[in-house]
C-alpha positions as CSV (number, residue, x, y, z in Angstrom):
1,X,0.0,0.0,0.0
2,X,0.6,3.8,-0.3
3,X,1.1,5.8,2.7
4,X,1.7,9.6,3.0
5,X,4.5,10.5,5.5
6,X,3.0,13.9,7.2
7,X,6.0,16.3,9.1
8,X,5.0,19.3,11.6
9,X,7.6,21.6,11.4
10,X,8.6,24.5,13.1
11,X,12.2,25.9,12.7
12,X,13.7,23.2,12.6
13,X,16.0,24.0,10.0
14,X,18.7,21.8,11.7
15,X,17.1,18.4,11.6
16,X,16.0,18.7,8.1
17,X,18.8,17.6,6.4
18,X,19.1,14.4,8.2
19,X,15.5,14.3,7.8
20,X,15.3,14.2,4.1
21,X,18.6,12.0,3.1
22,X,16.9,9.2,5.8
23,X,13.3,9.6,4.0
24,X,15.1,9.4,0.9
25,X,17.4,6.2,1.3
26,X,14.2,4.4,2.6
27,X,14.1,0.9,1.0
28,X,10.3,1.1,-0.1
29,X,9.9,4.4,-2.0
30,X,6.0,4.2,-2.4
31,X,5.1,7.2,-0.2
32,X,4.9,11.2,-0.1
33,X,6.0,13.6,2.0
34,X,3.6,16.2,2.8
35,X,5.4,18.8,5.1
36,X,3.4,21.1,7.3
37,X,5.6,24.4,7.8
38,X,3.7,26.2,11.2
39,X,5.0,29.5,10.5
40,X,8.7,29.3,10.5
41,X,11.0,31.9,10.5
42,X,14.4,30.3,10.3
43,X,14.5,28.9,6.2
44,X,13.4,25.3,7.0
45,X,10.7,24.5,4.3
46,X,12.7,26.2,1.6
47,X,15.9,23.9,2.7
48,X,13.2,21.0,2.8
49,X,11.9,21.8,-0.6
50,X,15.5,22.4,-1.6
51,X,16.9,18.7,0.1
52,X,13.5,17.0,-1.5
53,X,14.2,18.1,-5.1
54,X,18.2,17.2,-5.0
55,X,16.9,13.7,-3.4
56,X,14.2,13.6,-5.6
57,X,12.1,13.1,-2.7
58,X,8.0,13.2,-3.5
59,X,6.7,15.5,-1.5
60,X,4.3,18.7,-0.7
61,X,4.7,21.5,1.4
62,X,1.8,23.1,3.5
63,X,2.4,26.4,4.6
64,X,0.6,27.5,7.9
65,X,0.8,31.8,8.4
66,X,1.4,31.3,12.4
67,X,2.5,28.9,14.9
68,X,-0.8,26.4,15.0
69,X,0.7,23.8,17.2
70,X,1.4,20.0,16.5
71,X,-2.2,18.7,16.3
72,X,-3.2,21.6,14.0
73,X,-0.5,20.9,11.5
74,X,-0.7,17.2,11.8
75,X,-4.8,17.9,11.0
76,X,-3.6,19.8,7.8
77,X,-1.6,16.8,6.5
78,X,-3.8,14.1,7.1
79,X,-6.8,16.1,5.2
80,X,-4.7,16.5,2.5
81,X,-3.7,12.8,2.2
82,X,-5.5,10.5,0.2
83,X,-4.0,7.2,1.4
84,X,-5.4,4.4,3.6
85,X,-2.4,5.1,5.5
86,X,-1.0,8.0,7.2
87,X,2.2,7.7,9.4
88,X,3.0,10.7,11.3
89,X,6.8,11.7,11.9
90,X,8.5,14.4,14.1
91,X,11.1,16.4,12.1
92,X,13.7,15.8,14.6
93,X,14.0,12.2,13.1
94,X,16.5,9.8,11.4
95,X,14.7,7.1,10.1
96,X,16.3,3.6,9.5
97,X,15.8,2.8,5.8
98,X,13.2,-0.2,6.2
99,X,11.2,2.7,8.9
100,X,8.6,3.1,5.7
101,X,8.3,-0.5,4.7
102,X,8.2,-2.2,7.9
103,X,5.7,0.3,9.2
104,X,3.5,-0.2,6.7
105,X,4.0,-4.4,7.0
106,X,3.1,-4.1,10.9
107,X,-0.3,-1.8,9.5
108,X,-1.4,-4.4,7.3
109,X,-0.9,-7.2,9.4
110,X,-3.4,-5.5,11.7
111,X,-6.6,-4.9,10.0
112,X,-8.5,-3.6,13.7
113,X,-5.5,-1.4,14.5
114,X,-6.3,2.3,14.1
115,X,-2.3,3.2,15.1
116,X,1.0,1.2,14.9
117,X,3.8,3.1,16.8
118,X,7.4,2.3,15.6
119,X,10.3,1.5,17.8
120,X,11.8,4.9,18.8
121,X,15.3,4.8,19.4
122,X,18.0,7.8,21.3
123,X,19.6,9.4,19.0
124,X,22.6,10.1,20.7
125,X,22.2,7.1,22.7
126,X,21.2,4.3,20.1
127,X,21.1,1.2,22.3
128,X,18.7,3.1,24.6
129,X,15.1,3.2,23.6
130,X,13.0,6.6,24.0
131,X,10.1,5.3,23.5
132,X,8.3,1.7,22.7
133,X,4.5,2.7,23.3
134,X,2.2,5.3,25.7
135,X,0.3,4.4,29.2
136,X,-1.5,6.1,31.4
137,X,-2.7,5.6,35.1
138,X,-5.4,6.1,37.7
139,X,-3.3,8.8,38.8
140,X,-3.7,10.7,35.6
141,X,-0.3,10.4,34.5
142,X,0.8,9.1,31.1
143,X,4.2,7.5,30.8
144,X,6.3,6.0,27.6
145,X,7.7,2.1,28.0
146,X,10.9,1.7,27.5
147,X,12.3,5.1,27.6
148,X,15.9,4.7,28.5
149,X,16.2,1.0,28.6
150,X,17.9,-1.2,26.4
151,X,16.1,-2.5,23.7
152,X,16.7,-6.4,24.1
153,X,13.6,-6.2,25.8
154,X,11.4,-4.7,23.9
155,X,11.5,-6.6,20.4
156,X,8.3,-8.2,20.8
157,X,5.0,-6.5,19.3
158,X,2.3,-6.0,21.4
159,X,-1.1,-3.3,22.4
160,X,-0.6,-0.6,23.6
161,X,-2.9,2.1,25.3
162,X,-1.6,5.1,22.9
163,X,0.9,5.8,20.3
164,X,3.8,8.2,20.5
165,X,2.5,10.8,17.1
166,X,6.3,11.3,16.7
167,X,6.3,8.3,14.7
168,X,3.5,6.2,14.3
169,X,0.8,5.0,11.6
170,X,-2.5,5.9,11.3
171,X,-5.5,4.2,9.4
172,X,-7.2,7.3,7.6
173,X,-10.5,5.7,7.6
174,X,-10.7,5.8,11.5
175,X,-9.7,9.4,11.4
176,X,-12.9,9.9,9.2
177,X,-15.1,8.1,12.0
178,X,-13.8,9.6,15.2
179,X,-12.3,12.7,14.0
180,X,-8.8,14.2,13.8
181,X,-6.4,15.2,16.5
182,X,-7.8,18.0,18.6
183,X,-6.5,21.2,17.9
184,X,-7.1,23.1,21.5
185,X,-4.5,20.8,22.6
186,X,-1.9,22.7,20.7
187,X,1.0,20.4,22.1
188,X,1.0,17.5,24.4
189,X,-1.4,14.6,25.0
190,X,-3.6,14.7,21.8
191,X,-1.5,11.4,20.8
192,X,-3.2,9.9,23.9
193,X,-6.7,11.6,23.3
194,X,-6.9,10.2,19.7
195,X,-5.9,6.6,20.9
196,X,-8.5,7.0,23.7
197,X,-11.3,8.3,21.4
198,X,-10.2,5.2,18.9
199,X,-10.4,2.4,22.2
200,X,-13.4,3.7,22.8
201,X,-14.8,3.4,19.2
202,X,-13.2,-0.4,19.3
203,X,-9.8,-0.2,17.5
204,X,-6.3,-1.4,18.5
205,X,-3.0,0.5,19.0
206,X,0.1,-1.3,18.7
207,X,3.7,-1.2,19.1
208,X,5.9,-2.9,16.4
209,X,9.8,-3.3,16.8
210,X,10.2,-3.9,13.2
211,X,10.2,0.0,12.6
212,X,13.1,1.9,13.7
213,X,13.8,5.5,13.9
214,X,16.5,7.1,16.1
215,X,15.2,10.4,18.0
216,X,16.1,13.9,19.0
217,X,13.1,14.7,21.0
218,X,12.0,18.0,22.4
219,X,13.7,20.2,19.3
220,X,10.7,22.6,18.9
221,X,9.4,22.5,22.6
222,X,12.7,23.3,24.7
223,X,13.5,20.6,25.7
224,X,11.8,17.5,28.8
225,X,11.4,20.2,31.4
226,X,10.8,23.8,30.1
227,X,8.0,26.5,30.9
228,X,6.4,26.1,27.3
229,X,6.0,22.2,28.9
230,X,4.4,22.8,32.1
231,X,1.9,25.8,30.6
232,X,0.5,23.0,28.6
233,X,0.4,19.3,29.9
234,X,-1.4,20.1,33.1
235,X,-4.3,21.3,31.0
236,X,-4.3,19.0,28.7
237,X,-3.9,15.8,30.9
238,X,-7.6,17.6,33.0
239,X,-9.1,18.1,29.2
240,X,-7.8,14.7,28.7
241,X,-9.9,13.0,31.0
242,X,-13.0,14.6,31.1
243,X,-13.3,13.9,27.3
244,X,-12.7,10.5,27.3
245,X,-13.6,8.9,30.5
246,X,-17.9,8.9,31.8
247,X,-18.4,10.4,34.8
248,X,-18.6,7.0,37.0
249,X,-15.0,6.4,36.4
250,X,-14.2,10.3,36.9
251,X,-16.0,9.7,40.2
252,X,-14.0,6.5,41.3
253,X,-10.7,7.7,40.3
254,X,-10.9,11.3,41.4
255,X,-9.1,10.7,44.9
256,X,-6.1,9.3,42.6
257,X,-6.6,11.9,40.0
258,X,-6.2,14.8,42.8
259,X,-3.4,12.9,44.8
260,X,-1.9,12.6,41.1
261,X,-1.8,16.4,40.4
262,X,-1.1,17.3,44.1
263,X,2.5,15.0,44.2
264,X,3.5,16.2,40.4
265,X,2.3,19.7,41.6
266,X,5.3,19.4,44.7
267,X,7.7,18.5,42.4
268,X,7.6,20.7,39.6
269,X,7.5,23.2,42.2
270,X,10.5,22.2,43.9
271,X,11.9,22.4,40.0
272,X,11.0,26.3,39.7
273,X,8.0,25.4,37.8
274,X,4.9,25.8,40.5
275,X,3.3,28.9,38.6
276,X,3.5,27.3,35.4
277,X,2.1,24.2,36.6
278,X,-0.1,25.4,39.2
279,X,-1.8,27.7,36.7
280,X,-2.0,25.0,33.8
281,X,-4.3,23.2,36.4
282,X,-6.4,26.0,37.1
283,X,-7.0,27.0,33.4
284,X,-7.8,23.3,32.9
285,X,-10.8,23.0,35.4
286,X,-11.6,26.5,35.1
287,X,-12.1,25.6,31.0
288,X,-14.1,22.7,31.8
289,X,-16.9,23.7,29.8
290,X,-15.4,24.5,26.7
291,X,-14.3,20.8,26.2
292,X,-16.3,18.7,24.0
293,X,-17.0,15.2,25.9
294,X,-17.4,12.4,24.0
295,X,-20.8,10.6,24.4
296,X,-21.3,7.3,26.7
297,X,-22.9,4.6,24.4
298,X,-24.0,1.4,26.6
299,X,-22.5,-0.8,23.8
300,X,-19.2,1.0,25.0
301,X,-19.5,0.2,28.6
302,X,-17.3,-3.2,27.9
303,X,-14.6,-1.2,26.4
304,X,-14.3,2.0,29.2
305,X,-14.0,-0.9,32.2
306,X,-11.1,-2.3,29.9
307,X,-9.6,0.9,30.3
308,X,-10.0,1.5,33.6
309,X,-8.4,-1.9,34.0
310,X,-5.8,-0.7,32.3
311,X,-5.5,2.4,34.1
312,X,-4.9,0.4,37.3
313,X,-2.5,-1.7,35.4
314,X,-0.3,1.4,34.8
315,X,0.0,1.8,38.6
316,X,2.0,-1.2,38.7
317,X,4.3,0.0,35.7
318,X,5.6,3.2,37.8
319,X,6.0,1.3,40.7
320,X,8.6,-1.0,38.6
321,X,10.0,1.4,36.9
């Protein structure tokens, strides 16, 4: 099959030749790159569009006047695309040169999956994994398996609760019956929203090891820890849940949900970052009723207690970790 390869950018005018010259050495050429520019100010989509002609790389370029954010640029590629499948990549990526083909082998192969993250590798660090699949817990934090550990261990496929949109496929179809990634979110957790909306609607997410692409991470965002971060993630993790999860199971988990923001809450503020994150989670459940929830359907009831079991599951990953 066909897939269309769709890259948010915003200046990152540094990654994008290693960007292009992986794309381009990829093994199974049948895709196009459709490369959403948000506004940048530092030459990147010209040296894309520059890199992609030399390589004679298929592509498209999407220019956005402003700064959208990551769901609003990933939303213009994927309405652009008119393949089956849709794989999403960060432009702080080197992809290994069967990334395209084994991608689209692990979609195939999984006719109920809506998503198929690939094995994301360190970049500087290529033993290390940075991230082989997305959780989340009662406590309303999300986590990535994997992240720092070697990858011996994590060379089987297997569900997972979300992908990582950094690199990952996506079944276009699915997008056309749930709806695309939401666009309030501007950065942060609408990766986990869109795999929740999709459990919900009865699809599959999935890691595959077969895929490999080696990492940067946080090139656009300042970095793991920054202000940007904490102004946005609190909010989105409240939004999070309130779309996705019916008020019985807001209800039960509520007394981990507040002990969950209360301990993170400490420790950002211990890090400098307490009026960032402190007023993220006020602007969350002050904003409440701006956020669309998604409707409870009885036929659905099956799937949210799978959830929830997984939800308690995830307890059990931190404490390992």
């Amino acid at each position: 099959m066909r897939a269309d390869i769709v890259v948010p950018n915003y200046n990152g005018c540094r990654h994008m030749e290693l960007l292009a010259k992986s794309l381009a050495a990829q093994n199974d050429s049948d895709f196009r790159v459709i490369f959403v520019d948000n506004g940048s100010e530092d030459g990147s989509p010209e040296l894309f569009e520059n890199l992609s002609a030399e390589l004679e790389l298929d592509h498209i370029i999407i220019r956005n006047g402003a700064n959208l954010g990551f769901p609003a640029a990933v939303n213009a590629g994927i309405r652009v695309s008119g393949e089956e499948i849709v794989i999403l990549l960060n432009n702080d990526i080197e992809a290994h040169p069967s990334f395209v083909r084994e991608l689209k082998r692990s979609m195939e192969s999984r006719p109920d999956a809506f998503s198929v993250q690939a094995r994301m590798m360190r970049f500087d660090d290529r033993d290390r994994l940075d991230d082989a699949g997305d959780g989340y817990t009662m406590l309303g934090w999300g986590y990535k398996t994997g992240d720092g550990k070697n990858a011996d261990g994590y060379m089987s496929g297997r569900e997972i609760f979300s992908s990582c949109a950094g690199a990952a496929a996506y079944r276009k179809s699915v997008f056309d019956e749930i709806g695309l990634f939401d666009e309030s979110f501007f950065a942060y957790l609408e990766d986990m929203d869109i795999s929740w909306r999709a459990r919900i609607a009865g699809y599959t997410n999935h890691y595959s090891p077969d895929p490999v692409v080696y990492h940067i991470g946080s090139s656009s965002t300042g970095g793991r820890r920054s202000s940007f971060k904490m102004k946005l993630v609190p909010r989105n993790n409240i939004w999070l849940i309130w779309k996705n999860m019916p008020m019985i199971f807001i209800i039960l988990n509520l007394p981990f949900i507040m002990a969950g923001i209360l301990i993170k809450g400490a420790a950002f503020s211990m890090m400098g970052f307490g009026r960032e994150y402190w007023g993220s989670v006020a602007e969350g459940i002050t904003t409440l009723g701006e956020v669309r929830r998604g409707p409870f359907r009885l036929k659905d009831a099956g799937r949210h207690i799978a959830i929830q079991l997984e939800l308690i599951a995830g307890i059990w990953h931190l404490i390992r970790k």
